[in-house]
N, CA, C, O and CB atoms as a CASP TS submission, in Angstrom:
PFRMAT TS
TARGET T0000
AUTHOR 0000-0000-0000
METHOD Language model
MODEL 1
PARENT N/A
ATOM      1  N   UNK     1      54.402 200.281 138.765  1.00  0.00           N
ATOM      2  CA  UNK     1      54.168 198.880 138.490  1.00  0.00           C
ATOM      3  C   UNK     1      52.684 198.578 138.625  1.00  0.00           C
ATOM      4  O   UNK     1      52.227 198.887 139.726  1.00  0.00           O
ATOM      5  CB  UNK     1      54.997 197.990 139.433  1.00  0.00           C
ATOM      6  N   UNK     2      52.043 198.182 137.980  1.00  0.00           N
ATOM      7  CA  UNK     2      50.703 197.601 137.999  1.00  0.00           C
ATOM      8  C   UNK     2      50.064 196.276 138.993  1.00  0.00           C
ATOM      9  O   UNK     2      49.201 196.319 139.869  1.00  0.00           O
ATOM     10  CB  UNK     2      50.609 197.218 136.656  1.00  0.00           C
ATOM     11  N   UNK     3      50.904 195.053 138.438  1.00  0.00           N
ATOM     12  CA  UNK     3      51.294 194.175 139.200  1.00  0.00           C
ATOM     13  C   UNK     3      51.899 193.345 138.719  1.00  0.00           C
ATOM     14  O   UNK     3      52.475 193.597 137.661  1.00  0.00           O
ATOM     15  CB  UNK     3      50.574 193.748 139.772  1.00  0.00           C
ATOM     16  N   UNK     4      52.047 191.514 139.542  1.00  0.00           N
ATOM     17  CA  UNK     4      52.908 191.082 139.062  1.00  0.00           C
ATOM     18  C   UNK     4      53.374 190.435 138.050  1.00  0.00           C
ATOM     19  O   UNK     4      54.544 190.142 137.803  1.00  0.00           O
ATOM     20  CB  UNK     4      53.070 190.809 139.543  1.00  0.00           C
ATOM     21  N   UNK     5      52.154 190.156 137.296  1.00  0.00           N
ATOM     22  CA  UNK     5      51.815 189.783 135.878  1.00  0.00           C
ATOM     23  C   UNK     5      52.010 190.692 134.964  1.00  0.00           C
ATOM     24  O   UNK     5      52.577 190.283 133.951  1.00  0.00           O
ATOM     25  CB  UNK     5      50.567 189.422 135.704  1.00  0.00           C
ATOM     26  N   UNK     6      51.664 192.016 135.004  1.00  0.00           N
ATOM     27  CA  UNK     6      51.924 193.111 133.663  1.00  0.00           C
ATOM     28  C   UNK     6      52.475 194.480 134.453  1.00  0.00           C
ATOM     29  O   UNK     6      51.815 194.965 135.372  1.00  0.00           O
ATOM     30  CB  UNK     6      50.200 193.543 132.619  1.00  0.00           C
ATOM     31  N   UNK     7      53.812 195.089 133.988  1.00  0.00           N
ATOM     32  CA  UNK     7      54.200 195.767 134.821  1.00  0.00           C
ATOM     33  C   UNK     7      54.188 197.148 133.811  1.00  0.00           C
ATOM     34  O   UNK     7      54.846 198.131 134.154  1.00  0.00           O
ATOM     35  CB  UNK     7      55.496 195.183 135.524  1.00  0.00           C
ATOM     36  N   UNK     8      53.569 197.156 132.818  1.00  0.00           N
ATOM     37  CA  UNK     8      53.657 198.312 132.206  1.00  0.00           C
ATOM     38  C   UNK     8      52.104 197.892 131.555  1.00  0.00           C
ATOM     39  O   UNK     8      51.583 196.778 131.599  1.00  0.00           O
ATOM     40  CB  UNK     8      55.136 198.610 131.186  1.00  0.00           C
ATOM     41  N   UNK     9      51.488 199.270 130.877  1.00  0.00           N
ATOM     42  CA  UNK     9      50.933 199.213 130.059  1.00  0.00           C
ATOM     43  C   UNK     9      49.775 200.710 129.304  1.00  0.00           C
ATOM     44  O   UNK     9      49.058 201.482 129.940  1.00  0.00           O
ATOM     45  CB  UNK     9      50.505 198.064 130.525  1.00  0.00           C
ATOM     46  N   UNK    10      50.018 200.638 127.725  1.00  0.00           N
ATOM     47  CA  UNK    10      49.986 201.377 126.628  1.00  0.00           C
ATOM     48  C   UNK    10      48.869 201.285 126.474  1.00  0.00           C
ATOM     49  O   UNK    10      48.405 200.289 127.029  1.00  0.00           O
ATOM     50  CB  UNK    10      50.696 201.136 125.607  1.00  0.00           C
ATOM     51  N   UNK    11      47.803 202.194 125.681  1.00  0.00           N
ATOM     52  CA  UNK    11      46.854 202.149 124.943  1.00  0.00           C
ATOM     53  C   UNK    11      46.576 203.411 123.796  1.00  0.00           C
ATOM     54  O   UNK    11      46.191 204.550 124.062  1.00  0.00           O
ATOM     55  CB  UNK    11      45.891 201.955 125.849  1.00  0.00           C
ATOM     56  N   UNK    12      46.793 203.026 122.874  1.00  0.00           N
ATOM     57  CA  UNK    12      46.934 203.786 121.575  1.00  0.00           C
ATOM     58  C   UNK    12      45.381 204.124 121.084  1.00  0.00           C
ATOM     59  O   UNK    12      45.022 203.514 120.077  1.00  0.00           O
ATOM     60  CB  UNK    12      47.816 202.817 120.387  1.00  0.00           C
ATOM     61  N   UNK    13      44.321 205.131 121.755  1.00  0.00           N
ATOM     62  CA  UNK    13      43.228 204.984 120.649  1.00  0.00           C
ATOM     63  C   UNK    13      43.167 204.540 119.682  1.00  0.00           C
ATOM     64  O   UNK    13      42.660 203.502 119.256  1.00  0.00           O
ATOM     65  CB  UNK    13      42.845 205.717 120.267  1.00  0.00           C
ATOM     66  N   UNK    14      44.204 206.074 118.855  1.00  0.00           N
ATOM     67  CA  UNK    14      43.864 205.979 117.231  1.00  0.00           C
ATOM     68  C   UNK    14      44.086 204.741 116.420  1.00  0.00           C
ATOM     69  O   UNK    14      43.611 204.489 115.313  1.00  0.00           O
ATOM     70  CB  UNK    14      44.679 206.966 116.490  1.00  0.00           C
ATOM     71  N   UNK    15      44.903 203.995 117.166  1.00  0.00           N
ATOM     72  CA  UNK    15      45.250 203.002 116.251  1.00  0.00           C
ATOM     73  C   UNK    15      44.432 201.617 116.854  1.00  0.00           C
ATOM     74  O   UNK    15      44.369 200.579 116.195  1.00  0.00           O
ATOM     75  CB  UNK    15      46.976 202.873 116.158  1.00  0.00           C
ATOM     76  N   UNK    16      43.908 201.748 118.010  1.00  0.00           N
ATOM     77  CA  UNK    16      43.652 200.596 118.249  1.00  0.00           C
ATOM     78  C   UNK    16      44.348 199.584 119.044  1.00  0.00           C
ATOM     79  O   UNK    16      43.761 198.512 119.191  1.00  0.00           O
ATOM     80  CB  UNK    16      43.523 200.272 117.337  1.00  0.00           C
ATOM     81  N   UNK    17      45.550 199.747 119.608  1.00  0.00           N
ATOM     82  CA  UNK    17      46.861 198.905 120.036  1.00  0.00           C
ATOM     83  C   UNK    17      46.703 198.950 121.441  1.00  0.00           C
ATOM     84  O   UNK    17      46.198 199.952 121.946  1.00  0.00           O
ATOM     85  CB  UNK    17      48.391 199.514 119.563  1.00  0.00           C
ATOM     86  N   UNK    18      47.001 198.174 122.009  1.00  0.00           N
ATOM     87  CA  UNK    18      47.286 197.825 123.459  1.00  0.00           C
ATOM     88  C   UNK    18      48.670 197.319 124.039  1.00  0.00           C
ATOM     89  O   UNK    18      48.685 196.105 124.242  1.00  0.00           O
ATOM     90  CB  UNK    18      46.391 196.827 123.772  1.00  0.00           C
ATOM     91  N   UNK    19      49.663 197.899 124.301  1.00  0.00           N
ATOM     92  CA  UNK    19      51.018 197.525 124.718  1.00  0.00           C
ATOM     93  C   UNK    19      51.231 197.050 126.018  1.00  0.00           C
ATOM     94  O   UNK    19      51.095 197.764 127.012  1.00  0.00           O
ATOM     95  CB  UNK    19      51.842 198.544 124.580  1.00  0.00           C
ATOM     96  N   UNK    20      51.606 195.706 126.053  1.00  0.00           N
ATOM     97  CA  UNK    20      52.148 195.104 127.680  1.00  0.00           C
ATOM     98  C   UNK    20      53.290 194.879 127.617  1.00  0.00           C
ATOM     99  O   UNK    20      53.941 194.164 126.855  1.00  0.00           O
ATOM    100  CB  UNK    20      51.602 193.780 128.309  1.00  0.00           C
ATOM    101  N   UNK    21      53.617 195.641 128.623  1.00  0.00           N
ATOM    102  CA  UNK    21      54.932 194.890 129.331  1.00  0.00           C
ATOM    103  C   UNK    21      54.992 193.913 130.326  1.00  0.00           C
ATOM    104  O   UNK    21      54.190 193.983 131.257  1.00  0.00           O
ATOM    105  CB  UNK    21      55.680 195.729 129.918  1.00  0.00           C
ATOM    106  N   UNK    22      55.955 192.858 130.269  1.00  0.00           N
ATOM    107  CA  UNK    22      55.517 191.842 131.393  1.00  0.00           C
ATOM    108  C   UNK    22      56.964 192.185 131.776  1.00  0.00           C
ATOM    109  O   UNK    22      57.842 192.792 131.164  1.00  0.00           O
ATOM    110  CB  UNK    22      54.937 190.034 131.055  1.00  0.00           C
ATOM    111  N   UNK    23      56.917 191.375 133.457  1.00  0.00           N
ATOM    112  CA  UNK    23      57.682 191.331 134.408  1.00  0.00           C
ATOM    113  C   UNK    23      59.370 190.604 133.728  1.00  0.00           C
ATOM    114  O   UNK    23      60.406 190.641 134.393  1.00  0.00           O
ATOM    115  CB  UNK    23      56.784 190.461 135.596  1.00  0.00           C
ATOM    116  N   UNK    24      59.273 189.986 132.290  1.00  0.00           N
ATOM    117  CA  UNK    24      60.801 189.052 131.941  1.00  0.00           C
ATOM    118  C   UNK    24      60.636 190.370 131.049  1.00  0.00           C
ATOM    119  O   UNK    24      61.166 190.192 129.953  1.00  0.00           O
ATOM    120  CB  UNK    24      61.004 186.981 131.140  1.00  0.00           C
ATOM    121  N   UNK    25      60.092 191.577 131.177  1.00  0.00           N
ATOM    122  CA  UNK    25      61.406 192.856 129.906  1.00  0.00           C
ATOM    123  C   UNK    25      60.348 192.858 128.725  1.00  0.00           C
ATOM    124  O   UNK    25      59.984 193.864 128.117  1.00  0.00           O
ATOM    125  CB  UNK    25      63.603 191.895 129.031  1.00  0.00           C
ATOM    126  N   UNK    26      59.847 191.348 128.470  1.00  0.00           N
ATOM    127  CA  UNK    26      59.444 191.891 126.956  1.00  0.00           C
ATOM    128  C   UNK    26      57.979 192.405 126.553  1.00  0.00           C
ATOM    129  O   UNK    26      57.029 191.933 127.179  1.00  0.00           O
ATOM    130  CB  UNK    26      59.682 190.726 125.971  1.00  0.00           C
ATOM    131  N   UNK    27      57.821 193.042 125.867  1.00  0.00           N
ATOM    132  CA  UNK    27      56.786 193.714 125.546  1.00  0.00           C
ATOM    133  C   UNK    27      55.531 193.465 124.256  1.00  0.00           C
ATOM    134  O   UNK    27      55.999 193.465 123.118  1.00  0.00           O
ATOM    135  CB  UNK    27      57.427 194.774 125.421  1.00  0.00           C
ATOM    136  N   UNK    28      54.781 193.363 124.312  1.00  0.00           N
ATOM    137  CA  UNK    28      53.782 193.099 123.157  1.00  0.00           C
ATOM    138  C   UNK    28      52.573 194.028 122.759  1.00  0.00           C
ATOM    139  O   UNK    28      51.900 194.762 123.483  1.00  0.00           O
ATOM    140  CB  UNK    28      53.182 191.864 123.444  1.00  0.00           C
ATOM    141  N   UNK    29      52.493 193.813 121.528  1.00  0.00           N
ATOM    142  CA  UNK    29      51.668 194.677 121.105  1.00  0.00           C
ATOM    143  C   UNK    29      49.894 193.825 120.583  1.00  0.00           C
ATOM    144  O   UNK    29      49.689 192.998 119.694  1.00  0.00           O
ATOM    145  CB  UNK    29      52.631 195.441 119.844  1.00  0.00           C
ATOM    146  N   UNK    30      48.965 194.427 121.503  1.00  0.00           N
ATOM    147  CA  UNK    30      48.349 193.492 120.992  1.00  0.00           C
ATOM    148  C   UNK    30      46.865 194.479 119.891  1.00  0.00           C
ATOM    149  O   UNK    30      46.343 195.536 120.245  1.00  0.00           O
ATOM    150  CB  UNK    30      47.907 192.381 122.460  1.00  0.00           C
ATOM    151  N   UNK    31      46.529 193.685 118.583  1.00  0.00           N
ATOM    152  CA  UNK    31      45.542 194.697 117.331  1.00  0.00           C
ATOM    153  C   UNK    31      44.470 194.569 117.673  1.00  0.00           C
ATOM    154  O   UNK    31      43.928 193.650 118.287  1.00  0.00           O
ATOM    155  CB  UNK    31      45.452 194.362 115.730  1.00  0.00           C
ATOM    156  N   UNK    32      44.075 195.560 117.263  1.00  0.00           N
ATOM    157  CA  UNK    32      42.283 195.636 117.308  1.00  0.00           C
ATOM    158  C   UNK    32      41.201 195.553 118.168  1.00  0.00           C
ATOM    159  O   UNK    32      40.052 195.134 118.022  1.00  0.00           O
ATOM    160  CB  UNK    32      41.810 194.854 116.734  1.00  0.00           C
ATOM    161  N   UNK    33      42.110 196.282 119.554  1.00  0.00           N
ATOM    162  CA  UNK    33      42.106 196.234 121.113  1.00  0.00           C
ATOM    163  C   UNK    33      40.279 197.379 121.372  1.00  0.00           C
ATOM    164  O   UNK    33      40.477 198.569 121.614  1.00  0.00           O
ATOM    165  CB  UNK    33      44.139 197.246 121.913  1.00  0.00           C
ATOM    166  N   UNK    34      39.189 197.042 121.317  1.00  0.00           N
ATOM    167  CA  UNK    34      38.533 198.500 121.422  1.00  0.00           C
ATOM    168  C   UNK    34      38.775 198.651 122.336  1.00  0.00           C
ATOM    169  O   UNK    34      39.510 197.971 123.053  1.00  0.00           O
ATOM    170  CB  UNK    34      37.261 198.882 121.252  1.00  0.00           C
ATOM    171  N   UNK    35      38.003 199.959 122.652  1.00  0.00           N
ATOM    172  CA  UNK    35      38.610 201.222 123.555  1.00  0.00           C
ATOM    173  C   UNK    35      38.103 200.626 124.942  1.00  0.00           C
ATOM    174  O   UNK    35      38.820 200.555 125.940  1.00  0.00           O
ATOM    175  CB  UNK    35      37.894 203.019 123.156  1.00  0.00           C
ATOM    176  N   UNK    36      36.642 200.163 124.875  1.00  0.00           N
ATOM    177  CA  UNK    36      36.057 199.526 125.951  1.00  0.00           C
ATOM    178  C   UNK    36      36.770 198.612 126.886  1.00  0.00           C
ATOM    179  O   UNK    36      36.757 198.571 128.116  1.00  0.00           O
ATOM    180  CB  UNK    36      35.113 198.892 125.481  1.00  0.00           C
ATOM    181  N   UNK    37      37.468 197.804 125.897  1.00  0.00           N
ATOM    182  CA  UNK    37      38.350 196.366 126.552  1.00  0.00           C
ATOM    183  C   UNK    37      39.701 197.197 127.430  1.00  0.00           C
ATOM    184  O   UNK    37      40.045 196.889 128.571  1.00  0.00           O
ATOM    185  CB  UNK    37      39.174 195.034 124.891  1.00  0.00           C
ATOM    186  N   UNK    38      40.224 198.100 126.745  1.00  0.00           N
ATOM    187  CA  UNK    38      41.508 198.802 127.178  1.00  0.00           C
ATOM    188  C   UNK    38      40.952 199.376 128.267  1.00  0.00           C
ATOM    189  O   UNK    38      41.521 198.680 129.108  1.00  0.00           O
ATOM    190  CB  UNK    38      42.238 199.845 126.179  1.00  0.00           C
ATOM    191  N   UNK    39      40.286 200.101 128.890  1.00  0.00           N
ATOM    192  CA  UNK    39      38.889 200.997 129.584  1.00  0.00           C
ATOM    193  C   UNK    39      39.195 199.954 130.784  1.00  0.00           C
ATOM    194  O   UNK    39      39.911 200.187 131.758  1.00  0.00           O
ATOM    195  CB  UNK    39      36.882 200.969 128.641  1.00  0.00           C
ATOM    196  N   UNK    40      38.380 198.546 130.458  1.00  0.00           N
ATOM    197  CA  UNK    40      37.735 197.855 131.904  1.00  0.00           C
ATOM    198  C   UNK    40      39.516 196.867 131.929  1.00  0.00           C
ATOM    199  O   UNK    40      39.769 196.162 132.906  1.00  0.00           O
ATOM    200  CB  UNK    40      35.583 196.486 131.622  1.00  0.00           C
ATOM    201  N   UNK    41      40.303 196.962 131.025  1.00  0.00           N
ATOM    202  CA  UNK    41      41.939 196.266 131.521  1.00  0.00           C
ATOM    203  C   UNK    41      42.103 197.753 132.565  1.00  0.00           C
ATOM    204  O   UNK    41      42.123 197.439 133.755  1.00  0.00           O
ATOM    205  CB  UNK    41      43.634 196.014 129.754  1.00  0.00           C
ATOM    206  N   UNK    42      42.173 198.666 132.416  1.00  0.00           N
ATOM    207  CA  UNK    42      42.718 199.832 133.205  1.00  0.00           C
ATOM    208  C   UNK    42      42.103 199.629 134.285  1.00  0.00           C
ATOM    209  O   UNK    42      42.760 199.696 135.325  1.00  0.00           O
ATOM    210  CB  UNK    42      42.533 201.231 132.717  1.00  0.00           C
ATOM    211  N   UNK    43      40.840 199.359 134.341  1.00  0.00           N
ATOM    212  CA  UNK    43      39.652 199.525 135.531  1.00  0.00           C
ATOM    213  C   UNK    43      40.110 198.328 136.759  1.00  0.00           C
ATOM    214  O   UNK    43      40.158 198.447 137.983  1.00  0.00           O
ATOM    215  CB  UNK    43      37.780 199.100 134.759  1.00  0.00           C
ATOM    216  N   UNK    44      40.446 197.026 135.774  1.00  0.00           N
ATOM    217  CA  UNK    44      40.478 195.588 136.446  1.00  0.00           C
ATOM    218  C   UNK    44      41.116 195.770 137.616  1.00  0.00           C
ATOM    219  O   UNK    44      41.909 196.712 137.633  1.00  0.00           O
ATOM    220  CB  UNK    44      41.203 194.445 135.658  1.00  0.00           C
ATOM    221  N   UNK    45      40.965 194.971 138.856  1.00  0.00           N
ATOM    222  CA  UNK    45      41.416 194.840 140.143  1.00  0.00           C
ATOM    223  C   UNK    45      42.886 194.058 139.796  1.00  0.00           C
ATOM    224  O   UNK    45      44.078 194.285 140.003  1.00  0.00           O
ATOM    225  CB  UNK    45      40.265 193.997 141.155  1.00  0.00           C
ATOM    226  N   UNK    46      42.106 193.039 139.167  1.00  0.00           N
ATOM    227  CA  UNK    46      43.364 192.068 138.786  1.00  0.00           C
ATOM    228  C   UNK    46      43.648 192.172 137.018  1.00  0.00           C
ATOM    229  O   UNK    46      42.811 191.930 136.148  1.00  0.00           O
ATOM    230  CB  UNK    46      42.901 190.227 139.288  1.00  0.00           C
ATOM    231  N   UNK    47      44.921 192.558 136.838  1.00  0.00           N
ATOM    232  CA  UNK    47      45.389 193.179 135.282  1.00  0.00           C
ATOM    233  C   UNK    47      45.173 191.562 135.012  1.00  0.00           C
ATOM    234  O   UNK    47      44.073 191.152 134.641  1.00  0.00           O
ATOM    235  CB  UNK    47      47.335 194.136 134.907  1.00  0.00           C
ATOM    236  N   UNK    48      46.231 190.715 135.209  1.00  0.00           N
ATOM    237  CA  UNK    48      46.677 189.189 134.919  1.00  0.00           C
ATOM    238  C   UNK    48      45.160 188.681 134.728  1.00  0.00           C
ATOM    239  O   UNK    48      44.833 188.472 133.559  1.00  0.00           O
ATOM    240  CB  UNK    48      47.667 188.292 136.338  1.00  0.00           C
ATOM    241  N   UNK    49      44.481 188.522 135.430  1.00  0.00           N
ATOM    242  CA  UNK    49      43.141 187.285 135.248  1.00  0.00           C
ATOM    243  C   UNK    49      42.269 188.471 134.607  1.00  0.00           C
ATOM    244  O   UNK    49      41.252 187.855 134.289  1.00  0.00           O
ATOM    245  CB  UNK    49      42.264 186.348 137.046  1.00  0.00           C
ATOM    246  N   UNK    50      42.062 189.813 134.228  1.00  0.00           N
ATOM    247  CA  UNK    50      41.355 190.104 133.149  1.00  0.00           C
ATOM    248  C   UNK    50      42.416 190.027 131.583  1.00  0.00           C
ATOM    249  O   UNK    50      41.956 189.921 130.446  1.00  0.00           O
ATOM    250  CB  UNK    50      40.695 191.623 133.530  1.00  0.00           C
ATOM    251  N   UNK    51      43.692 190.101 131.899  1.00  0.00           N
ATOM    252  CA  UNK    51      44.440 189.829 130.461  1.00  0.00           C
ATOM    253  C   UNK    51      44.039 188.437 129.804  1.00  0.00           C
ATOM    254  O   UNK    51      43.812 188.181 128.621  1.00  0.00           O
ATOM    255  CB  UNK    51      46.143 189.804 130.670  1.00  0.00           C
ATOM    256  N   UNK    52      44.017 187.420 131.191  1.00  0.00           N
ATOM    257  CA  UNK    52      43.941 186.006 130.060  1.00  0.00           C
ATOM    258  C   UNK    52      42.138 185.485 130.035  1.00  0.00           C
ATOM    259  O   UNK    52      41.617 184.428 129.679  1.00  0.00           O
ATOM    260  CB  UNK    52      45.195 184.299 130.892  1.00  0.00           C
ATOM    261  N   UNK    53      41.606 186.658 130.539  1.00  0.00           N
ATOM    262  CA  UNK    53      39.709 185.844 130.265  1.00  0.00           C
ATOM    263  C   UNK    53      39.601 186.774 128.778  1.00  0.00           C
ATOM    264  O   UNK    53      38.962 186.191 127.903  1.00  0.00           O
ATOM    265  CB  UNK    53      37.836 186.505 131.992  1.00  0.00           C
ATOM    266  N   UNK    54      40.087 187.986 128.441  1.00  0.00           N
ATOM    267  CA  UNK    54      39.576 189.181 127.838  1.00  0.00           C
ATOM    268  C   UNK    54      40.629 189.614 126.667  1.00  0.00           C
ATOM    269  O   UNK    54      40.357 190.421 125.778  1.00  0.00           O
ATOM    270  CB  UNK    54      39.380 190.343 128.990  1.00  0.00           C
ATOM    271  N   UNK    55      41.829 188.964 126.814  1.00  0.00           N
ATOM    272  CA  UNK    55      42.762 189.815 126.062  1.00  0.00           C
ATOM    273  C   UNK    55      43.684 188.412 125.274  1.00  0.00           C
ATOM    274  O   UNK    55      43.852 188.300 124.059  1.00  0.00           O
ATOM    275  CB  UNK    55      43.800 191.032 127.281  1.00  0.00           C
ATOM    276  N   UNK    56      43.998 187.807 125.938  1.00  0.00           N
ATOM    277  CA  UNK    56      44.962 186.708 125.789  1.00  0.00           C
ATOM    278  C   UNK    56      44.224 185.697 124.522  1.00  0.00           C
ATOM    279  O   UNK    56      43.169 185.081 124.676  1.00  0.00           O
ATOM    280  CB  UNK    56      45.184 185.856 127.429  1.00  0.00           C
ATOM    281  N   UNK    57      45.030 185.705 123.309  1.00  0.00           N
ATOM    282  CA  UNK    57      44.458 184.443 122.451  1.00  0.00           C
ATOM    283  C   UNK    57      43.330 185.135 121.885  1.00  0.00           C
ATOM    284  O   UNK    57      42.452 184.438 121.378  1.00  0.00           O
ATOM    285  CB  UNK    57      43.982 182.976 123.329  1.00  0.00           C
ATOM    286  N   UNK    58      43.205 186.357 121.886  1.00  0.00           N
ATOM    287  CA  UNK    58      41.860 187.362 121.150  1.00  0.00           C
ATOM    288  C   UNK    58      42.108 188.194 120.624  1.00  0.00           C
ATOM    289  O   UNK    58      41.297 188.824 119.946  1.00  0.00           O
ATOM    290  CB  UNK    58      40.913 188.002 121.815  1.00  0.00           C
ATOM    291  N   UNK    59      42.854 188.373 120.703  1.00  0.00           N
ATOM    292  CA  UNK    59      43.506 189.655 119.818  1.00  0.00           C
ATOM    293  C   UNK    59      45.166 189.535 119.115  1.00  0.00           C
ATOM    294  O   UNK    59      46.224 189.448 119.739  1.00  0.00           O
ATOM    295  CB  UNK    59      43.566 191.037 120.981  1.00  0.00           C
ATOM    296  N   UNK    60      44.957 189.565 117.623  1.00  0.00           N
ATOM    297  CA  UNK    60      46.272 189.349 117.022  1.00  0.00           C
ATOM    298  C   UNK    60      47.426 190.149 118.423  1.00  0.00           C
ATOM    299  O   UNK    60      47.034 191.155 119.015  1.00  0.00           O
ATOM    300  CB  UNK    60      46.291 190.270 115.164  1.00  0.00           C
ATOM    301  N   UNK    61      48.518 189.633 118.682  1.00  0.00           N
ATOM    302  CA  UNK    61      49.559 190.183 118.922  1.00  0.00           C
ATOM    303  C   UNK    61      50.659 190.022 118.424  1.00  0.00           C
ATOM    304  O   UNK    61      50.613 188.988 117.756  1.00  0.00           O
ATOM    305  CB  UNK    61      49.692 190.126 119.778  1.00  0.00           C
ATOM    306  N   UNK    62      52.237 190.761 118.351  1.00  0.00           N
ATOM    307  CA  UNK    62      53.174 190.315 118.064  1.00  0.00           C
ATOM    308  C   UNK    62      54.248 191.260 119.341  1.00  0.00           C
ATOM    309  O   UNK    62      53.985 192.219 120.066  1.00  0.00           O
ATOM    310  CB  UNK    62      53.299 190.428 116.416  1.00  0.00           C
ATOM    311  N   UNK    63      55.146 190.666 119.204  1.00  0.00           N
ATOM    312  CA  UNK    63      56.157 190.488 119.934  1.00  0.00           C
ATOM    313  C   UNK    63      57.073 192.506 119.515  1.00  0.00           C
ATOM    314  O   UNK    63      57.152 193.015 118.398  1.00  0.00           O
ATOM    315  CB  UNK    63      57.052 188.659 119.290  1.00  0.00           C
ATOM    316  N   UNK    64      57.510 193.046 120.680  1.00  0.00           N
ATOM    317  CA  UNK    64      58.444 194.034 120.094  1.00  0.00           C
ATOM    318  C   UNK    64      59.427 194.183 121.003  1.00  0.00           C
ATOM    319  O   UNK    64      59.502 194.049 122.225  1.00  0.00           O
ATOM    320  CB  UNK    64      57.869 195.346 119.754  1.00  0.00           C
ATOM    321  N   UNK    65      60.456 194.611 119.792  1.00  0.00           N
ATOM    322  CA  UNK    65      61.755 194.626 119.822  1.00  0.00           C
ATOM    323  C   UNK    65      62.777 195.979 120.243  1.00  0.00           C
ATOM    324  O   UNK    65      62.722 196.732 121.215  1.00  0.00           O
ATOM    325  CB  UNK    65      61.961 194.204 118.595  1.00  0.00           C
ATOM    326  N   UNK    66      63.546 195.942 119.290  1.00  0.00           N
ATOM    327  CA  UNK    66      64.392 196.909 119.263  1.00  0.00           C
ATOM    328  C   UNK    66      63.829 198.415 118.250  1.00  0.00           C
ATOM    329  O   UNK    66      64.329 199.536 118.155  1.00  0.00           O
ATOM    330  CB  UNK    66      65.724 196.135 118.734  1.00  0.00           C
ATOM    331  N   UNK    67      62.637 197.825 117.634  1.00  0.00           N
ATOM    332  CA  UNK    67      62.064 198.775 117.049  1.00  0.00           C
ATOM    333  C   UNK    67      61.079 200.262 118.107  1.00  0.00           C
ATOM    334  O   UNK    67      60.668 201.376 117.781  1.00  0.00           O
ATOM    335  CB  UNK    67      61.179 197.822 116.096  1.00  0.00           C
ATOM    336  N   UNK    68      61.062 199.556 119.268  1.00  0.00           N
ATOM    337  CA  UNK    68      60.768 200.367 119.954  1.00  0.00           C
ATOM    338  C   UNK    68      61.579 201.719 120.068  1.00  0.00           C
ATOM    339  O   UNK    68      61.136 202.851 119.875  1.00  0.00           O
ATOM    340  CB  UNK    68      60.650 199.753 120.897  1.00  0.00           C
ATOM    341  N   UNK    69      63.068 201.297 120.480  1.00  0.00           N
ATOM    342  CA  UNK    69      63.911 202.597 120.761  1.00  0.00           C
ATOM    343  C   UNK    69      64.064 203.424 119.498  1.00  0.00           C
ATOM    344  O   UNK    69      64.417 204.602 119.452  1.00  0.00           O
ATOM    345  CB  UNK    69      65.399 202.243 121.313  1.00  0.00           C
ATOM    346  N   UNK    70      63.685 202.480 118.281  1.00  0.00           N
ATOM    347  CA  UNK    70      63.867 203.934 117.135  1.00  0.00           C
ATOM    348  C   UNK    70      62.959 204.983 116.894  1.00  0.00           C
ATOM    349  O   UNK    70      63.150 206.067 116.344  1.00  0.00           O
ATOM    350  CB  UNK    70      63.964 203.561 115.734  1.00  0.00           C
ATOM    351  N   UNK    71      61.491 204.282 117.609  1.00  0.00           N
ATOM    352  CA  UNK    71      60.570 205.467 117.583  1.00  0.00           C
ATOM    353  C   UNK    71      60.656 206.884 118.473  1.00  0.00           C
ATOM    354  O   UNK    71      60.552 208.089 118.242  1.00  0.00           O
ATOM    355  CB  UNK    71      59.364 204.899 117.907  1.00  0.00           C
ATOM    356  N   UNK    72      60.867 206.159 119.441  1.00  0.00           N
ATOM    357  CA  UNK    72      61.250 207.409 120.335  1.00  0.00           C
ATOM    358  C   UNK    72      62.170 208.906 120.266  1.00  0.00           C
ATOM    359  O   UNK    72      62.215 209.649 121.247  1.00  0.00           O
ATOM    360  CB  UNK    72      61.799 206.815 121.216  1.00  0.00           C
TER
END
């Protein structure tokens, strides 16, 4: 667990993507994440107050689903 704001979380170089999971299950994908921003989210003391100064409302996201389990 990370903490209590984001309890999972993804970072896709090649593509650019940043995946959170939050504490209610659901998960998001957020575009065009550089590597730097993903870097100092990993680094952050606090995930939650660097997600909403740095990440939140800045980067397209969308919502995922059930499309998750088919990749796997």
């Amino acid at each position: 667990m990370i903490n209590q704001a984001i309890t999972g979380a993804w970072y896709i170089q090649a593509r650019r993507e940043l995946d959170l999971l939050f504490p209610s299950g659901r998960r998001y994908r957020y575009a065009n994440v550089p590597a730097d921003v993903a870097e100092r989210f990993a680094d952050a003391e606090s995930k939650g107050q660097f997600f909403n100064r740095h990440i939140r409302n800045l980067f397209p996201c969308r919502e995922l689903g059930e499309e998750l389990e088919q990749v796997a």
